[in-house]
N, C-alpha and C positions, 0 to 999 in steps of 0.2 A: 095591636100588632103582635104577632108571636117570630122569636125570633130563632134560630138554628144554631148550635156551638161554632166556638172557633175553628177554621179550618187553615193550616199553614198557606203561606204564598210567598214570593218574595218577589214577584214585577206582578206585571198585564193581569188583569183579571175580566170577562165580558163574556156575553151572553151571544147566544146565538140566533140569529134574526129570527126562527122559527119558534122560538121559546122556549124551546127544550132541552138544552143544552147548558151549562158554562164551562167556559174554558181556562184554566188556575195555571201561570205559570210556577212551578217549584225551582227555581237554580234550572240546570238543564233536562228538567223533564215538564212536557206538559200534560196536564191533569185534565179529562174528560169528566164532566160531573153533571147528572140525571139533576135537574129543577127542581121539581116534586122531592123526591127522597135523599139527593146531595152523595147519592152514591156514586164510586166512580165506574164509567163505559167503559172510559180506553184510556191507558197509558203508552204514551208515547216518547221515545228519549231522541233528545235533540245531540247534537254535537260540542254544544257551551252555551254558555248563559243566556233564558233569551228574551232579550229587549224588547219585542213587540210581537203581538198578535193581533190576526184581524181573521175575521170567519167571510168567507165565502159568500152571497147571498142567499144560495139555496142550502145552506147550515153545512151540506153533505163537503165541502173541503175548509182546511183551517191554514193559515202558515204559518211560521214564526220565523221574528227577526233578528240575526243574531251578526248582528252588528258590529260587534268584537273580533268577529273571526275575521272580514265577514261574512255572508251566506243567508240564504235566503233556504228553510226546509217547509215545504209542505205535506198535507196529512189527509188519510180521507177518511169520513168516520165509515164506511159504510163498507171500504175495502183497504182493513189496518193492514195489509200487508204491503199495499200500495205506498210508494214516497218517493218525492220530488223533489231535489236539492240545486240550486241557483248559485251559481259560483261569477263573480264578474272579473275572476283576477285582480290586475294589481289596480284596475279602474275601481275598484271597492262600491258598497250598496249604503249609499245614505237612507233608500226609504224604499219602500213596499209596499203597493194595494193592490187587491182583488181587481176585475173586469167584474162590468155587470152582470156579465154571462157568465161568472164563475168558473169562466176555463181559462183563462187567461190571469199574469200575472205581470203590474209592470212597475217595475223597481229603477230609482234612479242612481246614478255612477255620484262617486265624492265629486264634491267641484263642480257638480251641476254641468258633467261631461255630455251627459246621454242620457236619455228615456229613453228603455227598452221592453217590448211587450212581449212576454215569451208564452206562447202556447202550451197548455197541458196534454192537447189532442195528436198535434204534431211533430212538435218540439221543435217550429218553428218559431222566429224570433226577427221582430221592425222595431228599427232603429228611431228615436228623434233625437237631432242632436241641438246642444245647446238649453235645455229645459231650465226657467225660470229659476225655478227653487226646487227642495228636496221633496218636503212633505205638502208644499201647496200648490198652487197655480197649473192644478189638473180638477175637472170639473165633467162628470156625466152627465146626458141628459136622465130625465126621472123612466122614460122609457125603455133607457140602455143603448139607444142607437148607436146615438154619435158625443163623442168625448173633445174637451175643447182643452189642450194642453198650450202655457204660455210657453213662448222660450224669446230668448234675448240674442241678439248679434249687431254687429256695427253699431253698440251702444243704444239699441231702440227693440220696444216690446212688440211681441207677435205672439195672436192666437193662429194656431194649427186647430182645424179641425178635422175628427180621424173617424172614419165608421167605423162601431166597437164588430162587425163582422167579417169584415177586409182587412179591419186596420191600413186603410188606404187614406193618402191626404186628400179629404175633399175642397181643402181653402188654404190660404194662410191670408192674412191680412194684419198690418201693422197698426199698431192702437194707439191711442195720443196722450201718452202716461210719462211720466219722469220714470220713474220708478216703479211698473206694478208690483201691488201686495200680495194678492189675490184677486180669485174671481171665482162665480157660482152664477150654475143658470138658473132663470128663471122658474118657478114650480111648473107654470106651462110649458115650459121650454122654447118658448118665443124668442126672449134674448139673451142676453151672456151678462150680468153684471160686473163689472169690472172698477175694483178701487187703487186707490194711486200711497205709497208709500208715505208715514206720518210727516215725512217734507212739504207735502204738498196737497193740500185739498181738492179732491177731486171723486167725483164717482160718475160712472162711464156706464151707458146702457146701449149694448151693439146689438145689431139684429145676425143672425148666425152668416149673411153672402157681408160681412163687413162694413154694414149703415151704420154710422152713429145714432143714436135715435134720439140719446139727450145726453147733456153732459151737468153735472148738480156740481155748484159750486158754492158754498154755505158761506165761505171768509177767504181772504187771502194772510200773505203773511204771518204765520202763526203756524203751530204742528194742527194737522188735519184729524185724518179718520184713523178711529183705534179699534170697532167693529160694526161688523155688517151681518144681517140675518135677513131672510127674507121667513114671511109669514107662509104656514102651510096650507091655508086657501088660495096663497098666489097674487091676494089684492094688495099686499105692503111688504115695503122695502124700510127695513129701519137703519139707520144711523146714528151710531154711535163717536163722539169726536173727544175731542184731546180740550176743546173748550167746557167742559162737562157738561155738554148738552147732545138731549135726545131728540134727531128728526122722522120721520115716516114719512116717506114717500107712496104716492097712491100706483097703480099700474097699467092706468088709461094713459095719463101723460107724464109720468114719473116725476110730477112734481109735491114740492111737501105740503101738503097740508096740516101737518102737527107737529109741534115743537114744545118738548119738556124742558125744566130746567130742574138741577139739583142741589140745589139751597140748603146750606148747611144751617136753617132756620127756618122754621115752618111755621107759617102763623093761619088764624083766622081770615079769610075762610075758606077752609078745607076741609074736605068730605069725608078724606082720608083716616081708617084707623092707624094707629100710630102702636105698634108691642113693641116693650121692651123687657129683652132676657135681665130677671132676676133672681136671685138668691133667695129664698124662703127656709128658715134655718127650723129644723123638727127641734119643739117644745117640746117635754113632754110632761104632762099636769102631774104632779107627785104627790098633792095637797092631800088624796085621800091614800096616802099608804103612810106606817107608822114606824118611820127613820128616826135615828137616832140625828145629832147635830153632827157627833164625828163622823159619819157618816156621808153626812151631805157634806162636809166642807172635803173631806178627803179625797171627795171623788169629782168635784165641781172643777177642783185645779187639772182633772186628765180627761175631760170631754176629748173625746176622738173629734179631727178635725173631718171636715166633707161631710157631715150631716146636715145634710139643706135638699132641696127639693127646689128645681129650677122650675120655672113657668113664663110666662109673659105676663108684662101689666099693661092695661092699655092705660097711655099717658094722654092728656091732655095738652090741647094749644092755649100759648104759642109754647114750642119746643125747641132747642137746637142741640144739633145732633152732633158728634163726634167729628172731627176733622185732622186733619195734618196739614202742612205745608210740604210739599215736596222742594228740596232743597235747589235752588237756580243752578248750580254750578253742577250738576251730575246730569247725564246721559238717560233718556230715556224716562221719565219723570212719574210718578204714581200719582199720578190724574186724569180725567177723561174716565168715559165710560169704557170699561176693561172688560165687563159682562154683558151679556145680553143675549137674551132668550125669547122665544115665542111658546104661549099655552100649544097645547092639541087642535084646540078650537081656533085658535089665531085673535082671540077675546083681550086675551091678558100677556103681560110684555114685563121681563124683570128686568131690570140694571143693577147693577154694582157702580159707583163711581170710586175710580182708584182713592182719592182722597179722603175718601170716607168707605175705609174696607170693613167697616163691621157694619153697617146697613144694605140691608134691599130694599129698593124701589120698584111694589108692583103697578103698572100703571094698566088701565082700564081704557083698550083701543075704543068701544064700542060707544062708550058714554066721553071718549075724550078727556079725562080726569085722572089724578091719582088715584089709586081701586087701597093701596096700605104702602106701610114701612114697618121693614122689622128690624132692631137695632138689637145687635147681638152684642156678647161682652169682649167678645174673638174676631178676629177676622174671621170672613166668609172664605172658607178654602174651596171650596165648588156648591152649585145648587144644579138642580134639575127638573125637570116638569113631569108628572105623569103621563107617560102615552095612550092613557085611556081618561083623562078627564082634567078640568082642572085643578088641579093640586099640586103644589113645590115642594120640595125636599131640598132642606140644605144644611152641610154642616160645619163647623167650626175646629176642628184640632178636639173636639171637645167630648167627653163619655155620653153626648145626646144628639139625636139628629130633630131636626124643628121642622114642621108640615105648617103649613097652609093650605087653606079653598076660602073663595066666594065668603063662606059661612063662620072662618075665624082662623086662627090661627093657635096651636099647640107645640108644646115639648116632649119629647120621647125618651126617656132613660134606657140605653144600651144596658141587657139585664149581663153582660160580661166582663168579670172584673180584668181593671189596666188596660179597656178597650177602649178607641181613642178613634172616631169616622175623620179619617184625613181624606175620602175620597166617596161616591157611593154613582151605582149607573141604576136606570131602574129597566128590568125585563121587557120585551118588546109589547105586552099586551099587557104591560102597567100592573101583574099579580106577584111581582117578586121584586124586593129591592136590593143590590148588592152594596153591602158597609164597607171600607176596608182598613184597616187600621197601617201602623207598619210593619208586622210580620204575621197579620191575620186576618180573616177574613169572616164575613157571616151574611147569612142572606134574610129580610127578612117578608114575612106573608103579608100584606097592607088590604086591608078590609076595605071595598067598595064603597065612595063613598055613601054614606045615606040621605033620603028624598030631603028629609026634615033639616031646617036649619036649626044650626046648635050656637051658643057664645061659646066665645073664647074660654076655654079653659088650659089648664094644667095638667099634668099626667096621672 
């Protein structure tokens, strides 16, 4: 991996779906920066600090969210003289996303007063009132048609469905939710997946004129569902719950056919490789140089600490692995699966379980089995999958980021000193990875993988 100097930032940092682009927020100016050479396009100054940004689909608009004011400004790389500023009054902007069509922009009110769609073209502007939540319980289809927005009244949930071309209601229909969380359609765009608030267990499969099609109920009694992914082939729905345990639902009749658990003990027999982040501290042989004793005793007592070299070991079963108890008396509890990802391929599936935050669990859909576990010394602060193949990327708080594939798993020494991956996205075509520390940034070049399988090594 080769990787590119520090580069300032202090919020949002992301790529632009076309790959050629990233977008660096600095305090209130946003930075336009070339892929390839990390030089900057465009500079743009915003009005104050800004919170959030998201690109456009078709890369050519950007917005940013400046939430403090608040205000919504948009940009367009293509015509910088051009800009677009969203003001809601004193109803205020909890949140902000693109249309598919990337002409449209639809921002929801504090209080979850309004969802409003406001035209780039026209500067006209459709109202929904009522919208579930700020930043979730709005859902495209993969086509851009038609957009399925929750909202709530006389204490009961309702999908609106809206043409992303009219923005006209083509439905509403009331859902059979305590509490929806969210929802997301299906990869075909068949149905609307719809899950229910950790109160209550439930996950909800509607067909888009308001069918139930199936309703999954895994337990009662208990906190439910903590996440949901569906796979990018379209054939599985995973299930992530508060029981730490992992379901997969198939998408002929949306029921489960697999069920992981996350055992803080792993015994025989399991197929599963097993890294663990260690410390390997640099020796260095002195036998053949001619030291004096003052020498060595004077300088033995001031070894510099942080001379080691991190790697994985693969451990041996039976194993158990790191845990906590999350404490009964507090809100909200660090258990349940919290992560949860799908490969490119839809092959491979990772979890996190809150109660054990420094391992990953890659599990292996195709063969039904655990595929590894990587137990880190740190908690897991984010991980992510390559969008061109399978491989993970995840990092810890820590000066290294750790990959995986199929073929093993390794450690990567960040070559910048006091640089620290709290965060990293990888470019849309899988050739750039973005690190980010807390007031810096770096992108790095990540080599294809090769045909040959390799072991496990070190950096």
């Amino acid at each position: 991996m080769e990787f590119t100097e520090g580069y300032k930032q202090t919020g949002p940092c992301c790529f632009s779906p076309n790959a050629r682009y990233l977008a660096v927020a600095v305090d209130y100016r946003l930075v336009i920066r070339d892929v390839l050479s990390l030089k900057v396009v465009q500079l743009f100054s915003c009005l104050d600090k800004i919170s959030y940004v998201e690109w456009a689909l078709d890369s050519e608009y950007i917005l940013c969210g400046l939430y403090k004011r608040p205000m919504i400004q948009a940009w367009s790389l293509t015509q910088p003289e051009w800009t677009c500023k969203i003001d809601e009054g004193p109803a205020g902007i909890a949140y902000a996303r693109w249309s598919p069509d990337s002409r449209h922009i639809l921002t929801t009110s504090d209080f979850q007063l309004r969802l409003t769609v406001w035209s780039l073209v026209n500067t006209a502007c459709v109202h929904v009132q009522w919208p579930k939540h700020a930043s979730k319980g709005v859902s495209f289809t993969k086509d851009g048609k038609f957009a399925a927005i929750c909202t709530r009244r006389d204490c009961k949930d309702y999908i609106n469905l809206l043409s992303c071309h009219s923005w006209e209601v083509m439905g509403v229909f009331a859902i059979d939710t305590l509490d929806l969380a969210d929802i997301e359609w299906s990869p075909d765009d068949s149905a609307i997946v719809i899950w229910d608030s950790s109160l209550d267990y439930k996950v909800l499969i509607y067909s888009p004129d308001g069918r139930c099609l199936f309703k999954y109920q895994a337990y009662e009694s208990g906190l439910g569902v903590k996440s949901v992914a569906c796979s990018p082939c379209g054939q599985f729905l995973a299930v992530g719950s508060y029981d730490q345990m992992l379901r997969v639902l198939n998408h002929l009749t949306w029921k489960k056919f697999a069920e992981f658990m996350h055992l803080s003990s792993v015994r025989a027999p399991c197929s599963a490789a097993i890294f663990k982040e260690v410390d390997d501290p640099l020796q260095l042989d002195m036998s053949g140089l001619h030291l004096s004793d003052e020498f060595i005793q004077g300088n033995s007592e001031n070894v510099p600490e942080g001379h080691f070299r991190v790697r994985y070991k693969i451990m041996e079963l039976p194993i158990t692995l790191p845990s906590q108890k999350p404490p009964a008396d507090k809100p909200n509890p660090k258990q349940g699966v919290g992560l949860l990802s799908w490969s490119n391929d839809s092959q491979y599936l990772f979890t996190r379980n809150d109660s054990m935050p420094t391992v990953l669990w890659i599990w292996d859909i195709r063969h039904l089995e655990l595929a590894a576990i990587l137990v880190q010394k740190e908690p897991i602060r984010a991980a992510a999958w390559d969008p061109s193949c399978p491989r993970l990327v995840l990092c810890t708080g820590s000066s290294h980021v750790y990959m995986w594939n199929p073929s093993g798993a390794f450690c990567v020494s960040i070559p910048l000193p006091q640089f620290t991956v709290t965060d990293l996205k990888w470019n849309s075509d899988g050739s750039c990875l973005l690190l980010k520390d807390r007031e810096l940034f770096c992108c790095a070049a990540v080599p294809m993988l090769p045909d040959s399988s390799e072991d496990s090594s070190d950096e």
